[in-house]
Structures are given as C-alpha cells and as structure tokens.
C-alpha positions in Angstrom: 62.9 29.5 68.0 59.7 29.6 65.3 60.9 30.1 61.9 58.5 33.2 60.3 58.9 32.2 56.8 57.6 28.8 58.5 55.2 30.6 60.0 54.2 32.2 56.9 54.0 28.3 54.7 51.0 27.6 57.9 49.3 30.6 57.7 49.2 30.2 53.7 48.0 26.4 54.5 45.3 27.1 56.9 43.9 29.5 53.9 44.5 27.5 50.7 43.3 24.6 52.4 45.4 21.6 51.2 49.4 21.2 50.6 49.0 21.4 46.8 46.8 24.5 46.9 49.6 25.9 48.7 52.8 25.2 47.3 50.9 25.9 44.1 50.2 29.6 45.5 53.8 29.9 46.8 55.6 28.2 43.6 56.9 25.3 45.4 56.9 21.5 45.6 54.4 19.5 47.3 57.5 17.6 49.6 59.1 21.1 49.9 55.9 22.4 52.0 55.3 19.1 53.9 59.0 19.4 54.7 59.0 23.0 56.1 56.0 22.4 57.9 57.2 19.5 59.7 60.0 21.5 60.8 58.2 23.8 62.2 56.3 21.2 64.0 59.6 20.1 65.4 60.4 23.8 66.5 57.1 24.3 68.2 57.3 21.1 70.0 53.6 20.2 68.9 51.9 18.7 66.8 50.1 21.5 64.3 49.0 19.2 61.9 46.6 16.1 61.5 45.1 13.8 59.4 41.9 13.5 58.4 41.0 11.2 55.2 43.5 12.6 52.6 43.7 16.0 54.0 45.6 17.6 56.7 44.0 20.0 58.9 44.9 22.2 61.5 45.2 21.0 65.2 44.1 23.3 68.2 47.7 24.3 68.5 47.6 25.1 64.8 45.0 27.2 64.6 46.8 29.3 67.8 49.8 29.2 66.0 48.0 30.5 62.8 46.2 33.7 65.1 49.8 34.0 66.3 51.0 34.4 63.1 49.0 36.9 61.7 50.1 39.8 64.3 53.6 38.3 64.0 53.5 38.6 59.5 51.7 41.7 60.1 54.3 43.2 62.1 57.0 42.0 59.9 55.5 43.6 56.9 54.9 46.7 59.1 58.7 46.7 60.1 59.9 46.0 56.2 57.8 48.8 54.8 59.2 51.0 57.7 62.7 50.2 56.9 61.7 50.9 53.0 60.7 54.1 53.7 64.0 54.9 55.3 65.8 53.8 52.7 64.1 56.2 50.5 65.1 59.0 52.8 61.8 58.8 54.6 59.1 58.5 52.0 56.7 55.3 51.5 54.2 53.7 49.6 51.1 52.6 51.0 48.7 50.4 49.1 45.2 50.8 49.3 41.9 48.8 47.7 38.6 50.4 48.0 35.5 50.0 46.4 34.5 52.5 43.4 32.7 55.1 45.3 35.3 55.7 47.7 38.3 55.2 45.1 36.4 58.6 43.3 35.6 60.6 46.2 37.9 59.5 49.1 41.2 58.1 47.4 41.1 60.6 44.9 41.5 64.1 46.8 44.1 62.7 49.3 46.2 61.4 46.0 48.4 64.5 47.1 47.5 65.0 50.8 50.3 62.8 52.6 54.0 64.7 52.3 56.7 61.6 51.0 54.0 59.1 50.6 53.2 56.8 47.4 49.9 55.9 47.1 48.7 52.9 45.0 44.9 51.8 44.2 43.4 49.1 43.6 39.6 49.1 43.2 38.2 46.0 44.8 34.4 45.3 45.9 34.5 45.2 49.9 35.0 41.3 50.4 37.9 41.3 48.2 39.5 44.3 49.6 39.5 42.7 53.2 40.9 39.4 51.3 43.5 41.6 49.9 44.4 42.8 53.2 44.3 39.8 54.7 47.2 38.1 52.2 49.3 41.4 52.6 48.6 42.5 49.0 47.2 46.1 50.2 48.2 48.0 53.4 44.6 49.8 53.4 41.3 48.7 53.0 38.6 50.7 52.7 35.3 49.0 53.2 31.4 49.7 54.2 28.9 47.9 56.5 25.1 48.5 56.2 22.8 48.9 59.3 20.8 46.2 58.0 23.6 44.2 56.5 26.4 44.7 59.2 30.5 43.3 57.8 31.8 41.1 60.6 35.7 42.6 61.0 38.5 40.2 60.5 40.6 39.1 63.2 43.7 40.9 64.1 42.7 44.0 62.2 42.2 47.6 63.8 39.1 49.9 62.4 39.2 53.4 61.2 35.8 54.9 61.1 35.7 57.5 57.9 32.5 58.5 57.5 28.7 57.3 57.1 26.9 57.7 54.1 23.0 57.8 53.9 21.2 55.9 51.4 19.0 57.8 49.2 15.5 56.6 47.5 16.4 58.3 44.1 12.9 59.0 41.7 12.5 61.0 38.5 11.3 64.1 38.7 8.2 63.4 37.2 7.7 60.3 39.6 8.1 62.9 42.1 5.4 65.5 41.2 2.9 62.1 41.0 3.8 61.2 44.8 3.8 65.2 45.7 7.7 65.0 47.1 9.3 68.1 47.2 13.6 67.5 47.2 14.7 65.8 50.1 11.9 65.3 51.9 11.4 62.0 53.6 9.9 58.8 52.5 8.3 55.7 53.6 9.9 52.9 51.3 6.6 51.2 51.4 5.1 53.4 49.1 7.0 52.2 46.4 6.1 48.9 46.6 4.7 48.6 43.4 7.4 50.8 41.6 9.8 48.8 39.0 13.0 48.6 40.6 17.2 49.3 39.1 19.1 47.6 41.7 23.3 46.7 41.4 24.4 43.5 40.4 23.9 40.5 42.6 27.8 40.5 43.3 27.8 44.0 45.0 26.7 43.7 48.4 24.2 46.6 47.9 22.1 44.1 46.2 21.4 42.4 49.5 20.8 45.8 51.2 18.1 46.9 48.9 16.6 43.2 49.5 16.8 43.7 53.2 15.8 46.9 53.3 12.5 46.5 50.7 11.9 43.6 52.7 12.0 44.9 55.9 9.4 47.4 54.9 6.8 44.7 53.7 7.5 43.9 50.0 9.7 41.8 47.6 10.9 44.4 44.7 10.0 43.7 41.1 13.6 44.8 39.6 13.4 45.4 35.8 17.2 46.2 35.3 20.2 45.2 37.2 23.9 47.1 36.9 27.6 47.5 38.0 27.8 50.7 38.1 25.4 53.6 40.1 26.1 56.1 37.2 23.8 53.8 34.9 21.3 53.0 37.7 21.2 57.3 38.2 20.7 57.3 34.3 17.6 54.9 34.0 16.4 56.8 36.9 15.8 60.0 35.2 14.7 57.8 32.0 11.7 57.1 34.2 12.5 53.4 34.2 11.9 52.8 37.7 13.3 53.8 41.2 16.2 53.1 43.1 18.2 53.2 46.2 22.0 54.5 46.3 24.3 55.6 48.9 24.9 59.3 48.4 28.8 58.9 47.7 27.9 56.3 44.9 25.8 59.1 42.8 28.1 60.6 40.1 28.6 64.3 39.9 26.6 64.4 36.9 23.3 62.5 37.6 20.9 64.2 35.2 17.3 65.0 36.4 16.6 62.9 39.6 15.1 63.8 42.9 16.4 62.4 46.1 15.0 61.4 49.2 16.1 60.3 53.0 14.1 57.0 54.8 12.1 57.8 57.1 13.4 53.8 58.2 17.1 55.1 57.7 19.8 53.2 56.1 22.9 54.5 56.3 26.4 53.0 54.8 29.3 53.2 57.4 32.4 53.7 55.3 36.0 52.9 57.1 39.3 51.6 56.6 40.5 48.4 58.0 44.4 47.9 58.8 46.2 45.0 59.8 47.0 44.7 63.7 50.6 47.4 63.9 50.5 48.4 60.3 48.8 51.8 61.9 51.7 52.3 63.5 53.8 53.0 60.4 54.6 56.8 59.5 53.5 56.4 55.7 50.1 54.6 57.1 49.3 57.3 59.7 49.7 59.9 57.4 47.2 58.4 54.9 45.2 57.2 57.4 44.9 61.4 58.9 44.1 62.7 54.9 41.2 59.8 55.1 40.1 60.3 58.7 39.1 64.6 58.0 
C-alpha cells in the first residue's frame, strides 16, 4: 500500500525540482527525502525516479504517480477540513486568494453570507493564486482569463464560472467632448492610437491584455505612466494624462470625472473560482462557493 505522506515528498519533488529544494521546503534532511522516496519506490514496485547528470527526474511512472497524487492530497485535505468542521460543531474555514478587484467587490459582501463558515483572504495576482491552490495553501481561488489572453486551467482542478466583466476604454471628460462620445457609447480602439497611454504594471497580467488588445487593432501604445493599482490609473485619467483600459470591477467607487466606453472589438474579463478536484464537495466550500456563484 502507497504511503500519502510519501506520496506527498514526490509530489513536493516533482515541483521544487531537486532533493535539496525539497527537503529545504519541507524542513528535512537531504538522506531523509532520498530515503522516503526510495521507499515509496519499493511500495510501488517501480522505478519513479532516474538519473540524469546530477539530478533526478521523474520517470513515466512518476509523473502518473505525481497526477495520482494530486486527486489523492486533494481529497485528504478535503476529508481533514471536513472532519475540522465537525469538530467545531459544524462550522469551517475556507481559505480563499483573489486578486484585488475581486477581494473588494466579490470577497467582501459574502464576508457574512455563508452560515458557520470562516473566511480567510489572501490577495494574490491570478498566477500566484492558482500556485497557492496548487500547494494547498488556499481552498479557493479566484482568478480571470481574458478573451485575448485566455488562463490554461491546472490539472485536477474543477471551474466555477462567477461572472464576466467587460473592459472599458476610460477617457476624461474633456478628451471625450474632442472625440464627440457621449457616456457609454462604443469605440473603435483604433482611434486612440495616438493617445498617451496609463497601463498596470508589467507583472499584472492586464499589461499583456492591453498589449494584445492595442495590438490587435493596429498600433503599439505609447504608455507614459505605468501602476499597481486601477484607482491611480482612474486618477491620471481624469488628470487628462492619457487614456486607459480597465475591467469595470477594477474601477473604484470613487473615480472622479472620467467617461467610459464599451469596444466595439469586445474584451471581456471572465472572472471564476478554481477548486481542487473534491474540495467542492466540502459543506464549508459549497456554501462559499453558492454566496460567490449569485
């Protein structure tokens, strides 16, 4: 029979990399990983490991082993948090990451929302949040795919479609009256071809959505101020310091004099939440899953 915490050492190897990466991670020895995994190389009747130069990798019965064991580490986790949550006469705590916008305006209201459960945030860009999810560290992650930069979902994870969220060429209003847009009405990005552009930092991965989406309709955009955070990209917009696109979740409540306008090319921001294959299952999960989903 396959040890999981075994299980767990190659699943944590096959994702740091090397032994000393991952007895490093897991605050053990060196000869105390090599030892458990050669045990469970002698329980699984197989080799799982090989070398190569100084480095072990994976064989093709590790890496099946390793897609085993993420449904099985899943489902133990699923199982422990289950048996938590009866121990605390029925409520739980789920963990969620989720990237700023959706922290304020999805995370926020539901704070309250699930009877007997716990929430805990932890804000994390899209990428990390799946790489939380992926080592356990959250139960939830809440993440978005563009329609011209589509998020590949992770093996061994169910999706739970939220919402979409349109993205929005925002203009001052004086940069409006000089183009003759009324509120809301529709634009062809090309026209602002030669506009200076406020885009977000090149770490967020709406960076490369306004690239894509400036280049797909024929121009490279001169960007004259980058930032973190859509409240201070809103701000410079009604400075008059250029133009800029933002999802319409990511505006702040307060966005002083701006005017906003739909693609007629439209982008839109899915927004969802990914889970861990069985962790839906869990009473505390559904529940917070069913405030999110509304």
């Amino acid at each position: 029979m396959l040890e999981v915490r075994r299980l767990k050492l190659l699943h944590e190897l096959a994702h740091y990399g090397t032994v000393a990466a991952t007895a490093e991670a897991l605050q053990l020895t060196g000869p105390a990983v090599s030892q458990q995994l050669a045990a469970l190389e002698r329980e699984a009747g197989v080799r799982l490991l090989e070398k190569q130069g100084r480095t072990l990798v994976l064989t093709a019965a590790g890496r099946l082993l390793v897609s085993h064991a993420d449904i099985i580490l899943g489902d133990v986790a699923a199982a422990e948090s289950a048996l938590a949550a009866l121990r605390a006469d029925g409520s739980g705590t789920v963990r969620i990451a989720a990237f700023p916008s959706a922290a304020r305006s999805l995370v926020a209201p539901i704070w309250t929302k699930a009877p007997g459960v716990s929430l805990r945030l932890l804000e994390l860009e899209p990428d990390l949040a799946v790489g939380a999810l992926m080592h356990q560290d959250v139960d939830v992650a809440i993440v978005h795919s563009y329609t011209l930069l589509p998020r590949q979902t992770p093996a061994n994870c169910e999706v739970h479609p939220i919402t979409d969220d349109p993205v929005l060429l925002a203009l001052s209003e004086e940069t409006a009256r000089e183009h003759g847009l009324s509120p809301e009405q529709k634009v062809r990005l090309a026209r602002f071809a030669d506009a200076a552009w406020l885009v977000p930092a090149k770490e967020h991965s709406c960076h490369e959505m306004i690239q894509r989406a400036c280049g797909a309709a024929g121009f490279v955009p001169e960007v004259v101020a980058e930032a973190t955070d859509f409240s201070v990209l809103a701000a410079l917009v009604a400075a008059g310091a250029g133009v800029a696109l933002v999802p319409r979740m990511a505006l702040p409540e307060a966005h002083g004099p701006i005017s906003l306008h739909p693609l007629t090319a439209p982008v839109v921001r899915t927004i969802y939440a990914l889970t861990r294959t069985g962790t839906s299952r869990r009473p505390d999960v559904r529940a917070v899953l069913a405030a999110l989903i509304r």
